[in-house]
Each structure stands twice: as structure tokens, then as C-alpha cells.
mmCIF file of the C-alpha atoms, coordinates in Angstrom:
data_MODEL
# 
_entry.id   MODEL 
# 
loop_
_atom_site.group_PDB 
_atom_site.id 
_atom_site.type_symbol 
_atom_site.label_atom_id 
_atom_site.label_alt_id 
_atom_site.label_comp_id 
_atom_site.label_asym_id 
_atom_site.label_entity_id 
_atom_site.label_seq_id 
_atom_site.pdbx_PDB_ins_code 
_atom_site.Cartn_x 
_atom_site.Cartn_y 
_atom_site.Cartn_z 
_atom_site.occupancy 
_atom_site.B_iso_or_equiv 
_atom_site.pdbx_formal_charge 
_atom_site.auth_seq_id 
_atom_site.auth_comp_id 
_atom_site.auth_asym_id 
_atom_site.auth_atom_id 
_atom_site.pdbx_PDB_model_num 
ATOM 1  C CA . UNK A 1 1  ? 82.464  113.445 95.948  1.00 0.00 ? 1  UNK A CA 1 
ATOM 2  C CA . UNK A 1 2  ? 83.364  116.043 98.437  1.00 0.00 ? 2  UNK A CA 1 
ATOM 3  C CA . UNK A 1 3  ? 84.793  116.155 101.908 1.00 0.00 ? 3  UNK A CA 1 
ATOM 4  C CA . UNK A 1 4  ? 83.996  119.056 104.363 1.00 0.00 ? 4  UNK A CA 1 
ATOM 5  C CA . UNK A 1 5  ? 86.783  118.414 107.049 1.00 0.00 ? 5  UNK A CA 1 
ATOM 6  C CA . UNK A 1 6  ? 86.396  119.959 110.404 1.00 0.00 ? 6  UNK A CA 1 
ATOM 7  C CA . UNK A 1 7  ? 89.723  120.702 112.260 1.00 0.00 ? 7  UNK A CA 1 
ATOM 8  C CA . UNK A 1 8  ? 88.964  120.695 116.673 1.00 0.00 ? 8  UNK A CA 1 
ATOM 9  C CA . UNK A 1 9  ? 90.831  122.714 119.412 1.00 0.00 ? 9  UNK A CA 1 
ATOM 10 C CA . UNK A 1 10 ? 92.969  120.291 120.548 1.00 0.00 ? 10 UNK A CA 1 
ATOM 11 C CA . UNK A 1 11 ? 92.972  117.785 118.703 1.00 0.00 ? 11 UNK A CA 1 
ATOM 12 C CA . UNK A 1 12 ? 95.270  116.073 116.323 1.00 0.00 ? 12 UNK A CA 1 
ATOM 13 C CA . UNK A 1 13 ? 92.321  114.271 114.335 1.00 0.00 ? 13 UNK A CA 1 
ATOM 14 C CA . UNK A 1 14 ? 90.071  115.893 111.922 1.00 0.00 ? 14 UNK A CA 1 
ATOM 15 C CA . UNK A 1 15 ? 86.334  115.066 111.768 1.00 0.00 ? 15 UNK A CA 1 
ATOM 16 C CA . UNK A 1 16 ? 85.374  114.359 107.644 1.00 0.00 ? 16 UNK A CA 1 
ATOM 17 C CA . UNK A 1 17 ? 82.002  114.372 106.441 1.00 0.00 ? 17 UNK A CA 1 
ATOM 18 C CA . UNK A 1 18 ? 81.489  113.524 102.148 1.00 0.00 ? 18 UNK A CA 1 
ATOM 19 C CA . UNK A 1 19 ? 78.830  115.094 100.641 1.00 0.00 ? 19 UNK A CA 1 
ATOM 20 C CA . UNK A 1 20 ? 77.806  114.125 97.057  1.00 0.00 ? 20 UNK A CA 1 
ATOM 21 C CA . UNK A 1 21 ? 77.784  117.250 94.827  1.00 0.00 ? 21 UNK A CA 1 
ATOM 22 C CA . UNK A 1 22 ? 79.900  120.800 95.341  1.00 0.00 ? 22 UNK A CA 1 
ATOM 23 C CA . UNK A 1 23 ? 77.053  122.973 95.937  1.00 0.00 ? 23 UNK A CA 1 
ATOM 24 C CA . UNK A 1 24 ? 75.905  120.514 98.925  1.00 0.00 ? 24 UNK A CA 1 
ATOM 25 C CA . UNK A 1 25 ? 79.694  120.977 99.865  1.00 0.00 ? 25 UNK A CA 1 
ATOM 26 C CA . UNK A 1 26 ? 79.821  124.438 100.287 1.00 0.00 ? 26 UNK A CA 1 
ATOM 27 C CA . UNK A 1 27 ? 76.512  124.743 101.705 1.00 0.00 ? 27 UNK A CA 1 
ATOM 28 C CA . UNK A 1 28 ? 77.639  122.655 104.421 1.00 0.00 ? 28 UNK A CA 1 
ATOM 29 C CA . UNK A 1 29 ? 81.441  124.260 104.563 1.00 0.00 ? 29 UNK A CA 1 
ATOM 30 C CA . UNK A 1 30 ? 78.932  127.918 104.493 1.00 0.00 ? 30 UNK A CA 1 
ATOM 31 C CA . UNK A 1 31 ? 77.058  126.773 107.832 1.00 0.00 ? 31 UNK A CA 1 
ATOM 32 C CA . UNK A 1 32 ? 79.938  126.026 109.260 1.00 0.00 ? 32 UNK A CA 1 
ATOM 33 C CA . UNK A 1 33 ? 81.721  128.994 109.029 1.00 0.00 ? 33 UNK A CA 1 
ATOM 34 C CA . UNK A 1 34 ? 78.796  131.025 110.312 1.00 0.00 ? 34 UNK A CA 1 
ATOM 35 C CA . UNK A 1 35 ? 78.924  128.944 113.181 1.00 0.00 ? 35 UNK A CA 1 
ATOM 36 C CA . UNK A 1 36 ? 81.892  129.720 113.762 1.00 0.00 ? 36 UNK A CA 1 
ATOM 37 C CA . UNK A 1 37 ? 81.986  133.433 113.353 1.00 0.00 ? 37 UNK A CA 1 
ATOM 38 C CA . UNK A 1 38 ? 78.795  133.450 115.248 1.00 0.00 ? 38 UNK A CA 1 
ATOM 39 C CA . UNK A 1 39 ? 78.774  130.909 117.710 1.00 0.00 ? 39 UNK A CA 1 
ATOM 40 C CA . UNK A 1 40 ? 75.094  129.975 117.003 1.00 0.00 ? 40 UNK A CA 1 
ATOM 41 C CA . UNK A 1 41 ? 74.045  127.172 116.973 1.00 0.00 ? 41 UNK A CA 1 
ATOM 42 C CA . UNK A 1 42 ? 76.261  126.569 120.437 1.00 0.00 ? 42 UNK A CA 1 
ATOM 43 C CA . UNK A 1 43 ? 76.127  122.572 118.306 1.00 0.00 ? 43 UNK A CA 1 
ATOM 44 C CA . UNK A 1 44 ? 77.016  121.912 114.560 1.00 0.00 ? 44 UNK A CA 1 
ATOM 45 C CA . UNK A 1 45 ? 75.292  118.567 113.630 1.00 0.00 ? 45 UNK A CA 1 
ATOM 46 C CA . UNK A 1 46 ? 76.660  117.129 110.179 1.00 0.00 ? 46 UNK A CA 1 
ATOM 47 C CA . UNK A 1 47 ? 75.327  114.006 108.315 1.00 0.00 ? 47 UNK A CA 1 
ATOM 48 C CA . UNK A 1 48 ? 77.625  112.105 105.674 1.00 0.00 ? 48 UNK A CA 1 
ATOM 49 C CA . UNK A 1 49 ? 76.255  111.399 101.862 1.00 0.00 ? 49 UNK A CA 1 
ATOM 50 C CA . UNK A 1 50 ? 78.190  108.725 101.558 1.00 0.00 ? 50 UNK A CA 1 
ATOM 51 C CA . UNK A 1 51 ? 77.846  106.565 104.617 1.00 0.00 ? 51 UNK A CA 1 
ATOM 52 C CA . UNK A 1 52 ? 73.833  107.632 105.129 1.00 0.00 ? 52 UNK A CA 1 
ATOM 53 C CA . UNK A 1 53 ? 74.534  106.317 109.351 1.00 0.00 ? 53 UNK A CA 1 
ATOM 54 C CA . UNK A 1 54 ? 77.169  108.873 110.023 1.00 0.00 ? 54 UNK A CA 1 
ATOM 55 C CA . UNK A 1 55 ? 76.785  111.849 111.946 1.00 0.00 ? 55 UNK A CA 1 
ATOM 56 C CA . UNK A 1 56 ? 78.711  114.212 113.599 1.00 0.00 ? 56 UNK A CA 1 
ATOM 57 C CA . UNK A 1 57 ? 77.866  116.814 116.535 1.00 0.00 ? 57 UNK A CA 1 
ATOM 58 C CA . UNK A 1 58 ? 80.172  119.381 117.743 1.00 0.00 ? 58 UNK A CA 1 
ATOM 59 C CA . UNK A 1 59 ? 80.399  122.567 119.648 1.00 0.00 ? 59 UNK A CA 1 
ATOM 60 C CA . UNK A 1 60 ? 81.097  125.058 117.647 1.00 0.00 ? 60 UNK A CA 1 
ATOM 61 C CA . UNK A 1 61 ? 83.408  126.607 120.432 1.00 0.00 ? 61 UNK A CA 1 
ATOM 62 C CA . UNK A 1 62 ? 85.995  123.562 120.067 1.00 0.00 ? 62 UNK A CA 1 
ATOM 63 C CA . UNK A 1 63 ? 85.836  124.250 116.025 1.00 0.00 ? 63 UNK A CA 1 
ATOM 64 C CA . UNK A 1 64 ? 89.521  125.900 115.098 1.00 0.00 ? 64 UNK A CA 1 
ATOM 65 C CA . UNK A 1 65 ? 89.316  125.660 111.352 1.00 0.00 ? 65 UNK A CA 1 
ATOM 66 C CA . UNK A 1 66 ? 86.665  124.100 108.229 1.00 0.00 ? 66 UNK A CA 1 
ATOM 67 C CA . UNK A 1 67 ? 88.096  123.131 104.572 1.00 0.00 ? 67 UNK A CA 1 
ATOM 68 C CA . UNK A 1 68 ? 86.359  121.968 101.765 1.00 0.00 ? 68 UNK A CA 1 
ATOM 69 C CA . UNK A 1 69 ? 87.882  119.907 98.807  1.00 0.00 ? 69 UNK A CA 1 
ATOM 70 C CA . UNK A 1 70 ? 87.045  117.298 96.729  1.00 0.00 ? 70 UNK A CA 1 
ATOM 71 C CA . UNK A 1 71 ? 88.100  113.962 97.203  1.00 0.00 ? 71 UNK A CA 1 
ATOM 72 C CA . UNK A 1 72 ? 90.847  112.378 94.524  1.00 0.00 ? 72 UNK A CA 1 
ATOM 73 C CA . UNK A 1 73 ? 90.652  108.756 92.838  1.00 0.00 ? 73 UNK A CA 1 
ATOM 74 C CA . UNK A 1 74 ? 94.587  108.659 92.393  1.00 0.00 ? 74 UNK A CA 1 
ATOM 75 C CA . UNK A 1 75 ? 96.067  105.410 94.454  1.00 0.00 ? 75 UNK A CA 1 
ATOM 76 C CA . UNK A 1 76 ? 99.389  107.820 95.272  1.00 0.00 ? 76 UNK A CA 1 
ATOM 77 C CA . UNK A 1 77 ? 97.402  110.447 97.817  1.00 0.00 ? 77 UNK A CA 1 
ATOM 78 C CA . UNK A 1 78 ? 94.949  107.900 99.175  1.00 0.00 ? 78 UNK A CA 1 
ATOM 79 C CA . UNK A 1 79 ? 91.926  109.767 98.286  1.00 0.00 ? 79 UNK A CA 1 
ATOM 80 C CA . UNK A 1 80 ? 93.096  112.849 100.680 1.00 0.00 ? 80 UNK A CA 1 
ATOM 81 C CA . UNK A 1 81 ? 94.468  116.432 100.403 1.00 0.00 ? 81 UNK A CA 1 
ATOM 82 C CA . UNK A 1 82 ? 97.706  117.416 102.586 1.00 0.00 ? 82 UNK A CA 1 
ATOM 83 C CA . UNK A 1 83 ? 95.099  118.811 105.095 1.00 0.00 ? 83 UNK A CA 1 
ATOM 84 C CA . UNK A 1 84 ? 95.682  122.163 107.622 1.00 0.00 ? 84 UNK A CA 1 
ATOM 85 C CA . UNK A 1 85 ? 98.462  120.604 108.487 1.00 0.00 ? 85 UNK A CA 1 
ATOM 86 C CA . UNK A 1 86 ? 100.634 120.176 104.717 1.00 0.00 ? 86 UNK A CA 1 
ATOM 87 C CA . UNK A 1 87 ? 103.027 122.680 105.900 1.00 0.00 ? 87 UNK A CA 1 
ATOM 88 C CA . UNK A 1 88 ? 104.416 120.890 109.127 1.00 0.00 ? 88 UNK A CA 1 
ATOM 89 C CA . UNK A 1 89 ? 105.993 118.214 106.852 1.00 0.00 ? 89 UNK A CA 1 
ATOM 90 C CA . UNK A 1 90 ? 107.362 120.649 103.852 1.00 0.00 ? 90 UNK A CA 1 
# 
């Protein structure tokens, strides 16, 4: 499993969406990006693999920053990378 994380303007709290497989991943991270160097679509509209109900619109203009990594089993992280923000707490 992978989670494309979406970092907002600000905002403290990232939006996560899990996609099944890496190419889905970084098709998804890929559209995002564009977006942002673009600004078209004006909305980004993202759907989760893993809970099939969620969804997530956004403006692309409050977008400050898109990751993509894959999500860990290990009981010590909690399933989550150190994020945009790792470097605040070093």
C-alpha cells in the first residue's frame, strides 16, 4: 500500500489518500504535481483504494507540497513516514 500525502497552505494537517499498487501511486503523486505547476484543474479530486468512500477535493492554489511513500507494517512508526515536517523535531 501507498500513501500520496498532500501538504495545504496553512495548514498544520496533511490530507492522505492510499492507493493499492506504486504505479497507481505515482500516477496520482504525477497529477498532482502538474496541478500544481500548472494550476489546471483550478480542483484536484482524489479517491482512496483503501477506504473505496473517501474522497478528497482541493484547490490546487492552497496545495504547498505532494509526497509519495509507501506505507510501513512496523508497530514502532505507526504505519507513517516523518512527513514534510521530519526536520522540525531533529
Amino acid at each position: 500500500m501507498y500513501i500520496v500525502e498532500l501538504a495545504l497552505k496553512n495548514s498544520p494537517m496533511p490530507l492522505t489518500v492510499q492507493k493499492e499498487d506504486k504505479e497507481t501511486a505515482e500516477a496520482t503523486y504525477q497529477k498532482a504535481l502538474d496541478a500544481m505547476k500548472n494550476g489546471n484543474p483550478v480542483m484536484l479530486e482524489l479517491t482512496c483504494d483503501q477506504m473505496l468512500d473517501k474522497k478528497v477535493a482541493v484547490f490546487v492554489s492552497d496545495l504547498a507540497a505532494v509526497q509519495v511513500y509507501e506505507k510501513s507494517g512496523s508497530a514502532g512508526t505507526g504505519g507513517r513516514s516523518p512527513g514534510f515536517f521530519s526536520l522540525a523535531n531533529e
